[in-house]
N, CA, C and O of each residue as an XYZ file, in Angstrom:
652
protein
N       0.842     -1.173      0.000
C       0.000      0.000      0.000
C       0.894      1.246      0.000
O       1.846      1.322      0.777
N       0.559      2.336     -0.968
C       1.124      3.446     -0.733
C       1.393      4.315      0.479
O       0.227      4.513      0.823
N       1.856      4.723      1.030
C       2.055      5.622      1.777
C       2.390      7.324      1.821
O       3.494      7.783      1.531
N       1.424      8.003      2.167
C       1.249      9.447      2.210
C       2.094     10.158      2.929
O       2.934      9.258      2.954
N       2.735     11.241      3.709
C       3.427     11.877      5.240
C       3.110     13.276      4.817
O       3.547     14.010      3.931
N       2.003     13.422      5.953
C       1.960     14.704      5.662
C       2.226     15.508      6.592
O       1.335     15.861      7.365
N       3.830     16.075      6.736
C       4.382     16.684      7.595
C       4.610     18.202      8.170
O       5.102     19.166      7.583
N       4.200     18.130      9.238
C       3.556     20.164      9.353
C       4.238     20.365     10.681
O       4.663     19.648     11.587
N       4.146     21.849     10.363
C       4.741     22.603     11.930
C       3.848     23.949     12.244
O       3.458     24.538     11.235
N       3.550     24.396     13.256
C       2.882     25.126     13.409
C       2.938     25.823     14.530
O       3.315     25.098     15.451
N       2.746     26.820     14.831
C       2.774     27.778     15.774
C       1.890     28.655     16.416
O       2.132     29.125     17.528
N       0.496     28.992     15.530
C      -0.512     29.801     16.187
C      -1.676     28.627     15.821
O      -2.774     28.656     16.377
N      -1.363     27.723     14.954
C      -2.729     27.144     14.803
C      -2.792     26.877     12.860
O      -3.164     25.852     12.288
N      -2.429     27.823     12.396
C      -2.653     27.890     10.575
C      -2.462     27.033     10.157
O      -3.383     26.521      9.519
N      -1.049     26.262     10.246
C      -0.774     25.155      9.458
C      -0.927     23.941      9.996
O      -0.502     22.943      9.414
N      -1.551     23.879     11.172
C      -2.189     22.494     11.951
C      -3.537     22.546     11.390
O      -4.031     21.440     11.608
N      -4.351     23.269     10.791
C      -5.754     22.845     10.209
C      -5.115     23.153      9.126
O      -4.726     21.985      9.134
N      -4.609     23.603      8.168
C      -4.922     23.329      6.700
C      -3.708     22.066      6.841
O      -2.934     22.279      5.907
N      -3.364     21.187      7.402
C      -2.444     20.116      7.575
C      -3.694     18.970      7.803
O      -3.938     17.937      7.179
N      -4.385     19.611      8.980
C      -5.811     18.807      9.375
C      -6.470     18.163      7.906
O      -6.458     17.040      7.404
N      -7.079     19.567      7.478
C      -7.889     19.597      6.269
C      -7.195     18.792      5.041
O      -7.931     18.166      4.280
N      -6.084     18.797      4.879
C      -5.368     17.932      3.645
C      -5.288     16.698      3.751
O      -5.399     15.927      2.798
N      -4.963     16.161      5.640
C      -5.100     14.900      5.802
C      -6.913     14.258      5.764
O      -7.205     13.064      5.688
N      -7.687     15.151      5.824
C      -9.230     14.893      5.660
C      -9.136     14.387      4.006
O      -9.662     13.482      3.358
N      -8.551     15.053      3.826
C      -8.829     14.920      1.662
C      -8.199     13.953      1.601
O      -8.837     13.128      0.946
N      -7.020     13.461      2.009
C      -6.527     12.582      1.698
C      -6.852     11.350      2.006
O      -6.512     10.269      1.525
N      -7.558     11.645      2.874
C      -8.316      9.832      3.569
C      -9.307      9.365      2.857
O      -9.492      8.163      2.671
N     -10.010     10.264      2.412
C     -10.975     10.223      1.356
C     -11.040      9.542      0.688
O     -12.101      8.917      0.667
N      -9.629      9.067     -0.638
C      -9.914      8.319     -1.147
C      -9.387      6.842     -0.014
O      -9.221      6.905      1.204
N      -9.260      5.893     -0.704
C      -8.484      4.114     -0.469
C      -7.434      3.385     -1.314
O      -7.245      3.502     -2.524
N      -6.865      2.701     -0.535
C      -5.871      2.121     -0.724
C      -4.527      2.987     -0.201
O      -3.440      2.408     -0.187
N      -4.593      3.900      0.079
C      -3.348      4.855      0.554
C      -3.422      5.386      2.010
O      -4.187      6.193      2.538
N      -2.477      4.741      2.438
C      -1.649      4.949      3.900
C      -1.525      6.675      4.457
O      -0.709      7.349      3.828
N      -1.977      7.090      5.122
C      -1.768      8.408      5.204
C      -1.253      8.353      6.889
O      -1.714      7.697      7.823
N      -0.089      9.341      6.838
C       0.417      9.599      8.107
C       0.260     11.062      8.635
O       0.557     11.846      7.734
N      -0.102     11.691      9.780
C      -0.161     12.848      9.828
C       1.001     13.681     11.030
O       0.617     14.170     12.093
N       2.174     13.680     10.637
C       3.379     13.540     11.793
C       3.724     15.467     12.061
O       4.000     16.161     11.082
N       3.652     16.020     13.350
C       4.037     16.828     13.518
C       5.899     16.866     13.220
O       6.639     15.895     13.382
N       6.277     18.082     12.816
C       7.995     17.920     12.576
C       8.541     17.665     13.353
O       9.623     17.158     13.055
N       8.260     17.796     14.713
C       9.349     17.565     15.490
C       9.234     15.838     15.668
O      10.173     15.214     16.164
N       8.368     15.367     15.349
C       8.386     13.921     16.104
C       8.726     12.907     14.385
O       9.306     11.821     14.384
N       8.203     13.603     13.103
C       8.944     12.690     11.752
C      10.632     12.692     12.055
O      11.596     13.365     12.422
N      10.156     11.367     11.589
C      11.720     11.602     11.536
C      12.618     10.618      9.878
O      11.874     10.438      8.914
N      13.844     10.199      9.786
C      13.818      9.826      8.982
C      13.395      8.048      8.451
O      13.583      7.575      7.331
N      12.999      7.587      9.248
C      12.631      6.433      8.644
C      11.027      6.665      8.121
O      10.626      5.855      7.286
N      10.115      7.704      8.557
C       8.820      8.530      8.214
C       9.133      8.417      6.266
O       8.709      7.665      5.388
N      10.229      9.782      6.293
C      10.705      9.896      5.025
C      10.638      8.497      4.156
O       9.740      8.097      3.415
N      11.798      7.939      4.475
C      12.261      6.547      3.964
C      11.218      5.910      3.154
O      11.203      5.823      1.926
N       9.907      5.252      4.413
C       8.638      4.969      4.217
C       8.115      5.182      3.180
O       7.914      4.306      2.339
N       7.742      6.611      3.030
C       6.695      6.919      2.318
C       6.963      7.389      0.806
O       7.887      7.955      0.223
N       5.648      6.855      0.442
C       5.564      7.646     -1.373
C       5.937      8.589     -1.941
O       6.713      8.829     -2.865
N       5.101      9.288     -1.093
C       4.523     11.303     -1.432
C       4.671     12.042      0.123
O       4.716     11.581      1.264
N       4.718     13.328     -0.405
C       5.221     14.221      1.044
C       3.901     15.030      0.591
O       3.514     14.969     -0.576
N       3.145     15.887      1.693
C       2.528     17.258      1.461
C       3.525     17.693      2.967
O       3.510     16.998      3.982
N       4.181     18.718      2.844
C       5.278     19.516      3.782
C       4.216     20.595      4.043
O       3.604     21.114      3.110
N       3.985     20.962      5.470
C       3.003     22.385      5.520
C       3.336     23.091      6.778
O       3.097     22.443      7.797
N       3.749     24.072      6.908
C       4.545     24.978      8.048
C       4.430     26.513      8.062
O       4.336     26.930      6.907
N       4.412     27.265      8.769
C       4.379     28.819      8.902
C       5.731     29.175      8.080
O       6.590     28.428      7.610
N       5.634     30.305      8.077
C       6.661     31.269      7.114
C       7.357     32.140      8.407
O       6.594     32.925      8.971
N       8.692     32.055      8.889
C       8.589     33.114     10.638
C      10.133     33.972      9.782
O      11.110     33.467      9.229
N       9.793     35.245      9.987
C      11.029     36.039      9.406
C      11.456     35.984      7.759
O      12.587     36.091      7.286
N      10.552     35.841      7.263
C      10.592     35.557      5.639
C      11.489     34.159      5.538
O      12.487     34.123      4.817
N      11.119     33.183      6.200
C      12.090     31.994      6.224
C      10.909     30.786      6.678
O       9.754     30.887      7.091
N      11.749     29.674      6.403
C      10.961     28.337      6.958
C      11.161     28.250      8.413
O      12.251     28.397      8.966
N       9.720     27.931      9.171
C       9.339     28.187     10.578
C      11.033     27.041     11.166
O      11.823     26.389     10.484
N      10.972     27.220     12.280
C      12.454     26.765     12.903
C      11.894     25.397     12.882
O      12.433     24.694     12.027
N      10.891     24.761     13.631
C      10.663     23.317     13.867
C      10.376     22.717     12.428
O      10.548     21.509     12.263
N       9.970     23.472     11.438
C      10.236     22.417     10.015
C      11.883     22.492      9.723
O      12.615     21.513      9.577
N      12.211     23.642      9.683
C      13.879     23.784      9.566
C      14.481     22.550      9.790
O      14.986     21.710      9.045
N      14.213     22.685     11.644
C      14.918     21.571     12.172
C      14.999     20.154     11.806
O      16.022     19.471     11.794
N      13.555     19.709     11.447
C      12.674     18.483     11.003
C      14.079     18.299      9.403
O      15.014     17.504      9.303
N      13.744     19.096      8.702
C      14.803     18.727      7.567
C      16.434     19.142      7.811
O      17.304     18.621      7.112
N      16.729     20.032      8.766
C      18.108     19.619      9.272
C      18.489     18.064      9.456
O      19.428     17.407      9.007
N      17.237     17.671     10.415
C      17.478     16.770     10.868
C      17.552     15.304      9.598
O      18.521     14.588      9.346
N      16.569     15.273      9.183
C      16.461     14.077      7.939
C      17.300     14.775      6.382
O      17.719     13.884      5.644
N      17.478     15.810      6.025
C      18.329     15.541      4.897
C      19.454     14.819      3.975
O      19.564     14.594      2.770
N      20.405     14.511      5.382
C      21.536     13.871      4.407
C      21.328     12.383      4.901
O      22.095     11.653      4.274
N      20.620     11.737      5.735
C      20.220     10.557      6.022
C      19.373     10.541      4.955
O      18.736      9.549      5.308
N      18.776     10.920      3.739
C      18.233     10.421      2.843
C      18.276     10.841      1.888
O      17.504     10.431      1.021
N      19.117     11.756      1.644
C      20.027     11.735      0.340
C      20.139     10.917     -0.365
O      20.757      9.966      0.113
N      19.772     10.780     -1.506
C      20.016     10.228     -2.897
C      18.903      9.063     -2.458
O      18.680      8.318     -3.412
N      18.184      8.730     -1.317
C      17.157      7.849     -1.438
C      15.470      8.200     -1.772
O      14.528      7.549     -1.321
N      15.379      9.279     -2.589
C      13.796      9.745     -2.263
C      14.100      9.976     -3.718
O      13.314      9.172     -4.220
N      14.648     10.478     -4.603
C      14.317      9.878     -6.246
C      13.154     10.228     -6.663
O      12.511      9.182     -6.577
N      12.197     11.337     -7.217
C      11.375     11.055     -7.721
C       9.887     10.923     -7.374
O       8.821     10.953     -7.988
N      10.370     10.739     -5.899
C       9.304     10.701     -5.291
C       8.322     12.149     -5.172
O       8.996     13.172     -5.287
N       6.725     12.388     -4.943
C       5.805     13.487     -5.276
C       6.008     14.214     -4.107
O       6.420     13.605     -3.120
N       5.765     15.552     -4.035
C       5.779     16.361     -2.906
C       4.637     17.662     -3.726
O       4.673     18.085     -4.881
N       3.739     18.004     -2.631
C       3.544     19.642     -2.691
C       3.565     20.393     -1.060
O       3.636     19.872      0.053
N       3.504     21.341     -1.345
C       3.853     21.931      0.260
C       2.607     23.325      0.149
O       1.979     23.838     -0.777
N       2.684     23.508      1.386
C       1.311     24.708      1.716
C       2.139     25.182      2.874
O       2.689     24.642      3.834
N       1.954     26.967      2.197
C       2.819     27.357      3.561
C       1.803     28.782      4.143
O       1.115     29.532      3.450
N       1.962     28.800      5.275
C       1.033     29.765      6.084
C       1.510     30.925      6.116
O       2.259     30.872      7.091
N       1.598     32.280      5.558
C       2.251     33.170      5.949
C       1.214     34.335      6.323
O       0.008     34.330      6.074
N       2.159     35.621      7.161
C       1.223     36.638      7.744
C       1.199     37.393      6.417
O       0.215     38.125      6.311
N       2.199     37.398      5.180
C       2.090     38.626      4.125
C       2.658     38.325      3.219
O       2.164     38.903      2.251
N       4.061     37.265      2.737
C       4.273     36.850      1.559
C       4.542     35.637      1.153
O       4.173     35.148      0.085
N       5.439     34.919      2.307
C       5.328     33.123      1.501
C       6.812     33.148      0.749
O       7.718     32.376      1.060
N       6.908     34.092     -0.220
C       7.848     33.635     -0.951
C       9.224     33.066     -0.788
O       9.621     32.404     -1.746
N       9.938     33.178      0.119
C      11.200     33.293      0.450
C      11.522     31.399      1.275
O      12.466     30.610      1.312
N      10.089     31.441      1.794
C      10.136     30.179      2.711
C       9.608     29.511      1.867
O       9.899     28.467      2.450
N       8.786     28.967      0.507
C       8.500     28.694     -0.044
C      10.002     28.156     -1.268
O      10.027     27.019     -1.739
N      11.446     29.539     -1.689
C      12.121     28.916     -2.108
C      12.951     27.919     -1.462
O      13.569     26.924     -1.843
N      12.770     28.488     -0.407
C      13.660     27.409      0.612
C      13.634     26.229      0.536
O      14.522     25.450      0.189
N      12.115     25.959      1.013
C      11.575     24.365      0.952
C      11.177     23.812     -0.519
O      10.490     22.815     -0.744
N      11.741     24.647     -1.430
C      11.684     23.986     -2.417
C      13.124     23.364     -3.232
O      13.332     22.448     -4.028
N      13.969     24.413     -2.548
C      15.291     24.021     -2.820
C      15.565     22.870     -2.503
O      15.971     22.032     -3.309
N      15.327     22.603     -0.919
C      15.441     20.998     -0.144
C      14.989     20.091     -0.869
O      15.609     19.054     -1.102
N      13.672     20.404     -1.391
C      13.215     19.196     -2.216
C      13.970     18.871     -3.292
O      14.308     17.741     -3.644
N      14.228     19.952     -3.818
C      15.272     19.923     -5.094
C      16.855     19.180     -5.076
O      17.488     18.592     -5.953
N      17.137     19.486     -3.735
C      18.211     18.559     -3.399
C      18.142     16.738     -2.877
O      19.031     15.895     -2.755
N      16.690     16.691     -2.676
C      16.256     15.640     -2.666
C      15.752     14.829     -3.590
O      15.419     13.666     -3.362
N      15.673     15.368     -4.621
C      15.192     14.890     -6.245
C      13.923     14.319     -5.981
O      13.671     13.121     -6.117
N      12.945     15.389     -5.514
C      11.473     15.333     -5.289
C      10.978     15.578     -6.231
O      11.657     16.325     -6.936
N       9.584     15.154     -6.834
C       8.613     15.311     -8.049
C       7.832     16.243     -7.922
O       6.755     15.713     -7.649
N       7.667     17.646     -7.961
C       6.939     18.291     -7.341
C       5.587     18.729     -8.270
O       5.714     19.311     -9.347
N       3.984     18.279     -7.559
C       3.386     17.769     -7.983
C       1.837     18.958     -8.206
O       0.704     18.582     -8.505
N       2.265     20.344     -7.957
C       1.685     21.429     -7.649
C       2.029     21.977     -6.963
O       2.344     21.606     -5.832
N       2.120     23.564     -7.616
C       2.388     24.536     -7.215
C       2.328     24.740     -5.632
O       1.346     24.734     -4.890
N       3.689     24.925     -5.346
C       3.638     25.129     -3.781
C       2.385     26.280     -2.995
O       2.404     27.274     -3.721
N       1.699     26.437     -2.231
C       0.474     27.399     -1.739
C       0.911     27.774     -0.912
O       1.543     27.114     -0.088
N       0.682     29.087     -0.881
C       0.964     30.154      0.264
C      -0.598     30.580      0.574
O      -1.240     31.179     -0.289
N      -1.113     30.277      1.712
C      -1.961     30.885      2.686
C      -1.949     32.109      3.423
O      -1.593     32.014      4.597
N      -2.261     33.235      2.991
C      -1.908     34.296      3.534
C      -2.801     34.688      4.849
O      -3.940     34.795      4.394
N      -2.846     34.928      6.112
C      -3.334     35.238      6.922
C      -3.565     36.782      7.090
O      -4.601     37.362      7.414
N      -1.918     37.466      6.684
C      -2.507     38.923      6.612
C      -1.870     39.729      8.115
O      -1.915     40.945      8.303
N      -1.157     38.474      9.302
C      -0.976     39.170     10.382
C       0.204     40.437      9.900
O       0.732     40.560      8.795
N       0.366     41.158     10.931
C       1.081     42.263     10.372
C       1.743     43.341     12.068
O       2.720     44.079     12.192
N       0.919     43.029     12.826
C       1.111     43.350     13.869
C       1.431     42.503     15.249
O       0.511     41.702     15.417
N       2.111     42.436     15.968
C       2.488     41.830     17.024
C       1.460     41.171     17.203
O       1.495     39.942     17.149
N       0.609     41.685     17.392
C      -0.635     40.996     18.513
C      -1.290     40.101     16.867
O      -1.334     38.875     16.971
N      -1.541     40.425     16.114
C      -1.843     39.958     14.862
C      -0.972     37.984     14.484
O      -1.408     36.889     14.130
N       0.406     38.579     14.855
C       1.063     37.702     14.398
C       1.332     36.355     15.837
O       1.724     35.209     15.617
N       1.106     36.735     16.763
C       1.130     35.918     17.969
C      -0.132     35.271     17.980
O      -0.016     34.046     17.979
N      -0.876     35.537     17.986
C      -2.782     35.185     17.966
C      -3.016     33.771     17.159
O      -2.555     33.693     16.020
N      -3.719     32.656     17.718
C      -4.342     32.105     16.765
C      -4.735     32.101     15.736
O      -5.755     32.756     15.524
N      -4.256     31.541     14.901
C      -5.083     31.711     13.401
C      -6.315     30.975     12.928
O      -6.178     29.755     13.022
N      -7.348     31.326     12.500
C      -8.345     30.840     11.667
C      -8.092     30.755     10.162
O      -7.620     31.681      9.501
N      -8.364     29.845      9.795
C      -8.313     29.730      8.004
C      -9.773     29.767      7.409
O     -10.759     29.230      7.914
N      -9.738     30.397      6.406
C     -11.213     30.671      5.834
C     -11.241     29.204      5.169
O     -10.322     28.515      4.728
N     -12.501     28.996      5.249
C     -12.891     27.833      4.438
C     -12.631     27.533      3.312
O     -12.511     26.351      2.987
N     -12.447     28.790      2.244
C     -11.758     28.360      1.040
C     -10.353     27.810      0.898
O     -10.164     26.903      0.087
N      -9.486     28.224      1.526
C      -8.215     28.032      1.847
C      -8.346     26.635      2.601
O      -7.430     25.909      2.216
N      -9.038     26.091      3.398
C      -9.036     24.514      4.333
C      -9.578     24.186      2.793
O      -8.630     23.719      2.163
N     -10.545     24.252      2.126
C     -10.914     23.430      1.083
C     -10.116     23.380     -0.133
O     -10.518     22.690     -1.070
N      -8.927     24.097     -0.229
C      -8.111     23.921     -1.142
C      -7.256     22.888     -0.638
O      -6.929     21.874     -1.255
N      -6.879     23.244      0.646
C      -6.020     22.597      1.655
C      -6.241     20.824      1.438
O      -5.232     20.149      1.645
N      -7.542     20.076      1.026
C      -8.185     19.154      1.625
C      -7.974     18.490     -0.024
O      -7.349     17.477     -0.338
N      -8.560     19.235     -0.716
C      -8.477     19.332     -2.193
C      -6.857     18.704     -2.588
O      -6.831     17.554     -3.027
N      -5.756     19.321     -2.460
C      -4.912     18.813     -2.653
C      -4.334     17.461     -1.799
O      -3.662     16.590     -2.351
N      -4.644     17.437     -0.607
C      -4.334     16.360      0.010
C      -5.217     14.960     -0.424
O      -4.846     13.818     -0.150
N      -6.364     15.277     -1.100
C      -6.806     13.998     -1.844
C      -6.141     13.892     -3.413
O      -5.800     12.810     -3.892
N      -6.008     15.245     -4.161
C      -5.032     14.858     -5.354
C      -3.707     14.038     -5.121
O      -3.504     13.141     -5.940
N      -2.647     14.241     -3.984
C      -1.592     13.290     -3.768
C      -1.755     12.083     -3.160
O      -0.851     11.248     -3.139
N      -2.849     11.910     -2.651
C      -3.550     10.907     -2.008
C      -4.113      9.805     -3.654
O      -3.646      8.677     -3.807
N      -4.938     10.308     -4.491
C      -5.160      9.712     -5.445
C      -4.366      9.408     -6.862
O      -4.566      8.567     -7.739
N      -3.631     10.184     -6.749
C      -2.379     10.129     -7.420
C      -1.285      9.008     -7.213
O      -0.651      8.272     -7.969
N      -1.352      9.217     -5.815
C      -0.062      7.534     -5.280
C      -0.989      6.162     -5.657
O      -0.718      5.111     -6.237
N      -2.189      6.692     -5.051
C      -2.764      5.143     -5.353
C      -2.758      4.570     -6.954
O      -2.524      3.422     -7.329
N      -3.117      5.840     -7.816
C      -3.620      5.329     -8.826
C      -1.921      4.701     -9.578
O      -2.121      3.771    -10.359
N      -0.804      4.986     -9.469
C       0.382      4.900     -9.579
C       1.186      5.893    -10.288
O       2.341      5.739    -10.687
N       0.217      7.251    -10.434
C       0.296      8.140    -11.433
C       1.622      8.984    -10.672
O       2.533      9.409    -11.384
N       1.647      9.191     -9.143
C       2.992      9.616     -8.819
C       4.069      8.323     -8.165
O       5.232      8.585     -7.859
């Protein structure tokens, strides 16, 4: 059976429901294994495992949040040259642009010779102010339903053998 990892980090709340919501889509369909591992606790035999990645984490300082950082500090060169090909998309939470943490984690993948399987998503929340950016986040429903949406495309994709 295929296997899914859909690995997230989070900090006010954002990328633990649209992480939620992707692993909802993804269960959806059958035949595919879905794991739902916070970063700090994947580790690399998670990687190893699995098919397809959806990677989903906050954006902190125009950079990738520290506990995904760490998460791929930690598993990169332990699986080096073993992930080949394998599918990835990533969803990233930011208060205003995404972009920067978005090349980041795409570079990694790139050094991992990941298949990348749609356009990486930036979720914009919009915080902007201290109290803005510390606060819980809510995700509008369109954004969880995109969120959910793609986690059943990589979900139906592994099964069907198409990634």
């Amino acid at each position: 059976m295929k296997q899914l990892a859909i690995i997230w980090h989070s900090m006010t709340g954002g990328s633990e429901a649209l992480a939620q919501a992707a692993y909802n889509g993804a269960v959806r369909g059958q035949g595919v294994n879905v794991l739902m591992l916070n970063a700090a606790e994947a580790d690399v035999e998670h990687i190893l495992t699995a098919d397809g990645y959806l990677f989903v984490f906050p954006e902190n300082l125009a950079a990738i949040s520290g506990g995904m950082k760490s998460f791929f500090d930690r598993c990169y060169y332990p699986c080096l040259g073993a992930l080949n090909g394998r599918a990835y998309a990533m969803i990233i939470c930011a208060g205003s642009d995404g972009r920067n943490a978005v090349a980041q984690a795409e570079r990694i993948a790139t050094g991992w010779r990941l298949r990348q399987i749609a356009p990486s998503a930036i979720v914009c929340t919009h915080a902007q102010t201290q109290e803005a950016i510390l606060a819980p986040k809510t995700i509008d429903k369109v954004d969880l339903s995109a969120a959910a949406e793609l986690g059943e495309q990589i979900a139906t994709g592994l099964q069907m053998g198409i990634y």
